[in-house]
N, C-alpha and C positions, 0 to 999 in steps of 0.2 A: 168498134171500128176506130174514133177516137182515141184510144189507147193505145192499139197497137200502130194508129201510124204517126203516135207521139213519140212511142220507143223507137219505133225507126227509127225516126230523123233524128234522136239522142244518138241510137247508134250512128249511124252516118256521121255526126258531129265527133264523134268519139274515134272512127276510122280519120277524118280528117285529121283530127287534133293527132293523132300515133303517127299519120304522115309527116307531119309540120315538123315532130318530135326528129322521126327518123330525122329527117333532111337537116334539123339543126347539128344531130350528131355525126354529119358528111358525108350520108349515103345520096349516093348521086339516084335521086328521087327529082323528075322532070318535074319543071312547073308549072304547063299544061295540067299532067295528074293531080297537082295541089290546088289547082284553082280550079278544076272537075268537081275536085273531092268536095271543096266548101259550097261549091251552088249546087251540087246532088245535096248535100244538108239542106241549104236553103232553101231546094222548093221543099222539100221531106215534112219541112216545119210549115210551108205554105198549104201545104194540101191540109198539113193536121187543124192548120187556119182555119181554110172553105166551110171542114165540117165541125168544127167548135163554133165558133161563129161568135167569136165576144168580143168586146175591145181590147181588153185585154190582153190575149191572146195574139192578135195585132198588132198593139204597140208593139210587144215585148218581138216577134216576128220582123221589123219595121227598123227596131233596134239592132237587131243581128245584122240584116240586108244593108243596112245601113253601114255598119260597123267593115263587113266584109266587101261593099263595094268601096268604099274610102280607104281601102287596106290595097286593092287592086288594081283600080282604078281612081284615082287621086286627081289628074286633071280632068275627070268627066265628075267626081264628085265635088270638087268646090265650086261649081256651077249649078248645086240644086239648094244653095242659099235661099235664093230667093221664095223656094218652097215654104221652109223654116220661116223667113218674116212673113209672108203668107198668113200662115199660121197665128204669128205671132199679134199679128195685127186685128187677127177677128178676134184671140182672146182679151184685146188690151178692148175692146168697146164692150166688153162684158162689165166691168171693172165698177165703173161711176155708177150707173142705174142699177147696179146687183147689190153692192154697200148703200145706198142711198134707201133701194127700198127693205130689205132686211132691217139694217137697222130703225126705220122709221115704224114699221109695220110693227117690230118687238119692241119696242117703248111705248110706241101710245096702246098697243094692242094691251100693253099689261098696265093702263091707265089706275088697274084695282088696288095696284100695287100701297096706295094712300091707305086704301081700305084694311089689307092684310098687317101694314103697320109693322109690327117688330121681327115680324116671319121674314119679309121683305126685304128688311136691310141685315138680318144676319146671314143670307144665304146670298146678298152680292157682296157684304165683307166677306163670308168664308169667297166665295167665286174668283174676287179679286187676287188675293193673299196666296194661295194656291195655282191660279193662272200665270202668276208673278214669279212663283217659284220653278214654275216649270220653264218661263224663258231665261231665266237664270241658268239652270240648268244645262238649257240649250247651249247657249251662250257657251257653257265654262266647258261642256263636252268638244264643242267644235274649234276651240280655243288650244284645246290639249290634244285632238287627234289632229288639226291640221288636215283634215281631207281633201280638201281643196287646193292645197300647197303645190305649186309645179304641176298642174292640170292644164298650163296655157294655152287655154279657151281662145281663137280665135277673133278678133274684133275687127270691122272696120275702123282707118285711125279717125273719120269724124264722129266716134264714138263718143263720150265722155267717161273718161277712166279716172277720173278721182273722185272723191265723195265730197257732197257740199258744205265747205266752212264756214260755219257759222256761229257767229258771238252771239251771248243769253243773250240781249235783244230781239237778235234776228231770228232765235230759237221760238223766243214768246211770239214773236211775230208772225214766224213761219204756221205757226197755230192755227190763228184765225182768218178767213177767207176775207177780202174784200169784196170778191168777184167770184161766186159760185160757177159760173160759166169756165172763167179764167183758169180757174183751179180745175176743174174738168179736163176741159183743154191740155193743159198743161203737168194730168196724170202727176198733181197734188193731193197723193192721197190722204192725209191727215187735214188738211181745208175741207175734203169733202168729207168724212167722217164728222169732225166738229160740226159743221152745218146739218148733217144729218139729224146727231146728236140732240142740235138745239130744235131742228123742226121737227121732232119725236116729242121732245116734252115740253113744246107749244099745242102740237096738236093734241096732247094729252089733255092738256089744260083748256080747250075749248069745248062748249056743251055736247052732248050727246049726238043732234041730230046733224050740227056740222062736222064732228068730228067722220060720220062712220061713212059718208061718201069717200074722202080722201084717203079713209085705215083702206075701206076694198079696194081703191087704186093701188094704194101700195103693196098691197098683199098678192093684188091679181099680178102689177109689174114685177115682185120676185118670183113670182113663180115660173111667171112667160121668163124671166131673164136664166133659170134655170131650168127651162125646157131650151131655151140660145145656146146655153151653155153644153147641153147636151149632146146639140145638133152640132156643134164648134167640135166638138171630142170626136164627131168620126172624121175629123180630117187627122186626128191628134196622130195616125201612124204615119199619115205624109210626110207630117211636121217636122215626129221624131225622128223618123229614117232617114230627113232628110239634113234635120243637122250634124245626128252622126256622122252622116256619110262625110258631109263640111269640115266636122272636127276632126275625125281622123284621117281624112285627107289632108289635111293642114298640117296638123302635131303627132299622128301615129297613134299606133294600138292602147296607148298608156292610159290614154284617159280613161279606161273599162278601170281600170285599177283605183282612179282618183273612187269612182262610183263605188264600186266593192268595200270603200274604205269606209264610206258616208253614210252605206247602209250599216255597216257592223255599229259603227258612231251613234248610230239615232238607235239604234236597240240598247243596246249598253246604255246608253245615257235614260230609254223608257223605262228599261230596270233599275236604275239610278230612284229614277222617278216613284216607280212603285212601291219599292222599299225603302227607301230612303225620305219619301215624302207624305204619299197616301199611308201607309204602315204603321208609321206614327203617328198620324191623326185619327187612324182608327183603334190604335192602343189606347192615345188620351181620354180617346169618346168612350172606348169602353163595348167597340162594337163586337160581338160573339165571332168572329175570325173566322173559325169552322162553317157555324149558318148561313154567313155571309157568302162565304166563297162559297159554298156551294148553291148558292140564290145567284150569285154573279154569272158562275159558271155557263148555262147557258145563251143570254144575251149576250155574254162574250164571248162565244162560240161563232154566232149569227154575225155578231159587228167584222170578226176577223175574217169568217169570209168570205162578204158580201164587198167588205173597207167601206159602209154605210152606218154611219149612227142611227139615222133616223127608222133600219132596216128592225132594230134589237131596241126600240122604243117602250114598244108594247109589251114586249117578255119580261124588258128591264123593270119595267112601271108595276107589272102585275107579280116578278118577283121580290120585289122591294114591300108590296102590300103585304106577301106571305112572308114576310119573316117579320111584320107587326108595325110596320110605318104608316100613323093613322095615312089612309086616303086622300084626303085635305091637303099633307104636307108633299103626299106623292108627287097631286095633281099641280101644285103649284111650281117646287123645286127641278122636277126632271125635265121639264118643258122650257124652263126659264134657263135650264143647266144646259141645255142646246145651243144657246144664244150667249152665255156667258161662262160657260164651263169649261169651253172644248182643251180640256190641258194637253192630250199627246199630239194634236192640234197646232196647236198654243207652242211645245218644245220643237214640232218641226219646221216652226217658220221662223223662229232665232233660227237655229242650228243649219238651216239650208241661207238664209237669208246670208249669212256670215261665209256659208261655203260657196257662193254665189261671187262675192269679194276675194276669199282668197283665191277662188280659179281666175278672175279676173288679172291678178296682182296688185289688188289695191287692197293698201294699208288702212285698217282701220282702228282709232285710238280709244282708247275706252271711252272717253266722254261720248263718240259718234257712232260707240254701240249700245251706249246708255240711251242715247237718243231715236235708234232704231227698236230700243227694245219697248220704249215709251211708245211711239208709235204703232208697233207690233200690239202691246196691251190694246189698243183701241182697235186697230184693223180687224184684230182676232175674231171682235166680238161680233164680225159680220162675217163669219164663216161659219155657213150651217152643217147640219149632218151630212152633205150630201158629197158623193165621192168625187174626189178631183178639186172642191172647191177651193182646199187648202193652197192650189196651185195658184189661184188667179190673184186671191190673197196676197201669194207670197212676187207674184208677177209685181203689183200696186206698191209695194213697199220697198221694193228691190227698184224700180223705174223710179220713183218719190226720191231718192238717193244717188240718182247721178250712175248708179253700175249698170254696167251690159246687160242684155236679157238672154243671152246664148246658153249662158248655164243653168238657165229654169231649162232650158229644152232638155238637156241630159237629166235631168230629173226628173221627168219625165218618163225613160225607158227604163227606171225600176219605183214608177212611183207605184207601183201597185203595190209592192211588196211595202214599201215607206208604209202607205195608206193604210193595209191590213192591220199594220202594228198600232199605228196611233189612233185609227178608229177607236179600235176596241179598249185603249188606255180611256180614249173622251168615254166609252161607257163604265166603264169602272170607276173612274173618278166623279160619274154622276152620280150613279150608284150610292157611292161611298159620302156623297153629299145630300143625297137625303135621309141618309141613315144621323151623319153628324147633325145637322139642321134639326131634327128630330129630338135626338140626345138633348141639345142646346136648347130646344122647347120646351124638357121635361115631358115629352108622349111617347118615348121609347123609352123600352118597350112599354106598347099598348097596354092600356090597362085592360085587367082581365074583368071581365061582369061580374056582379057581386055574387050572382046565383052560384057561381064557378066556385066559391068559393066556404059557400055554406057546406056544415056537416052533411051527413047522408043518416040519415037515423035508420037505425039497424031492427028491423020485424024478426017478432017472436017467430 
């Protein structure tokens, strides 16, 4: 039933799209029929809605309505703004308490870290060096496609449209929080990460029995903040249908185009990634290519899609043991690789953060993407497996810099598809990190028992 009244309303979509066609090539085609044609599509997709029932499914539904009532109706759609900040407003109180306790909960939580000693720090230098690589990446893909370029996103003018100038002083400055509160307030994202930061590895450092009331505070406050975060996503089609409708009532059908650009951008660019950066670290390492991919294979099946890391956790962990990764290094690297791993993560909040600017129209100069990409390294590492987070993330670091927030919302109507892709890169690259981590420990491959390897003495 799902199926076919999926094909429907493509078809419908498809009868629409052949009318638009005719009419542009001057066949006197009424416009009553063309505006029939696109809302018979548009509930077509609504009923396929009712009985799918996913978010998903919704946005991307929310995104059309949206798109085709701002195409038609343009002075009834720049009035459902205020939806859009709605929206915007419940995800910006996400923001503080979900970085604050994430990162707090993964620092002191892996207090062992002292214990594990040189496993520890080569698998947050590999983490770092590699997460690094991927906003680079980001960066130099969105840099060369320009996806964002002539998207002229909508703003009110009390907006702030240029990015904040500031001299290394102010840079060093901008760092450290004087006022935890202050910085809250005032959606300083990098004040509250560093203070995170330092009360993770205070609370590390205090004894056992004070430490573990504050760790279950923090652990239980991320988790309730991503069950908020949950409950916030079923407004997410409001949101989005509703600032489509705003933006292309504003600036016209174009902006589908800027998107289409942005998505091709972040794929090319996670192949970039794949090959160009994981590829060669597992040549160096020495990892069996064949065994691997096909141990990868199915947690990267599940990551792509569910767009859940933490969905392809278990597959990942239990096929990383079967191709000879002692246990020990499984249990420690692929859990810690969640919290400081996440690379296709990692490349799509450079690469969106930057397309976010150039929809805006503001110039951004290297130094002030160097800056953001700084910032980015740290923001990142409070983004967990969980789908959609990489939004609120990229929400915190985009508002920390002075640009609009209008073009997270169109990001929104193909974040699904974004998300598919870069999940299942965050699994791969964990993957591909406890195999290296491994290698570097000298316990790949496992040793075999000695029994395995004694003669077999041959009876008369």
């Amino acid at each position: 039933m799902k199926r076919q009244l999926l094909w429907t309303a493509i078809a419908l979509t498809g009868v629409s799209a052949i009318l638009s066609l005719v009419k542009l090539w001057g066949a006197g085609v009424p416009q009553t029929v063309l505006l029939a044609a696109r809302w018979v599509a548009i509930l077509g997709f609504v009923l396929y809605g009712v009985f799918k029932r996913t978010l998903t499914a919704w946005i991307f539904i929310a995104m059309l309505a949206g798109a085709v009532l701002g195409h038609d109706w343009p002075s009834l759609a720049v009035n459902l703004r205020v939806a859009a900040l709605a929206f915007l407003r419940l995800i910006r109180t996400i923001i503080a308490p979900l970085l604050f306790a994430t990162l707090v909960s993964g620092i002191a939580g892996h207090s062992d870290l002292k214990k594990v000693g040189r496993l520890g720090i080569k698998a947050i230098v590999y983490f770092e060096v590699v997460t690094t690589l991927a906003l680079v990446i980001g960066l130099l893909a969105i840099n060369i496609s320009k996806a964002g370029v002539g998207a002229q996103v909508p703003t009110q003018s009390s907006e702030s449209l240029q990015v904040q100038k500031l001299t290394a002083s102010d840079t060093i400055l901008h760092i450290f929080p004087e006022n935890v509160a202050k910085a809250v307030a005032e959606g300083q994202v990098l004040e509250v990460v560093v203070f995170s930061i330092l009360f993770g590895i205070a609370l590390a450092l205090v004894r056992e029995d004070r430490r573990k009331p504050m760790l279950v505070f923090t652990e239980s406050l991320a988790a309730t903040m991503f069950k908020f975060t949950n409950i916030v996503m079923y407004f997410a089609p409001l949101g989005v249908g509703a600032a489509i409708a705003y933006t292309v009532g504003n600036t016209g059908i174009a902006i589908l185009l800027n998107l289409a650009k942005l998505l091709a951008t972040l794929y090319v660019a996670l192949l970039v990634f794949l090959f160009g950066v994981l590829l060669p670290i597992a040549l160096l390492a020495k990892v069996p290519l064949r065994k691997f991919v096909s141990a990868v294979a199915e947690p990267f099946s599940i990551a792509f899609g569910t767009a859940n890391s933490e969905a392809a956790l278990p597959s990942a962990m239990e096929a990383m043991e079967g191709i000879g990764v002692p246990r020990e290094i499984v249990a420690f690297v692929m859990p810690a690789g969640y919290s400081f791993n996440l690379d296709g993560s990692t490349l799509y909040q450079s690469l969106a953060a930057i397309f976010v600017a150039q929809a805006a129209g503001v110039h951004m100069g290297v130094g002030q993407q160097i800056l953001m990409m700084l910032t980015l390294m740290l923001t990142s590492k409070g983004t967990a497996g969980v789908s959609r987070s990489s939004i609120v993330i990229l929400l915190a670091t985009v508002g920390s810099f002075g640009l609009p927030l209008e073009p997270v919302f169109l990001l929104l109507g193909v974040d699904q598809l974004m998300d598919m892709a870069r999940t299942s890169v965050n699994v791969v690259g964990n993957c591909l990190a406890t195999v290296v981590v491994a290698r570097w420990e000298g316990d790949y491959p496992a040793r075999e028992p000695v029994i395995a390897a004694l003669p077999v003495k041959e009876h008369a």
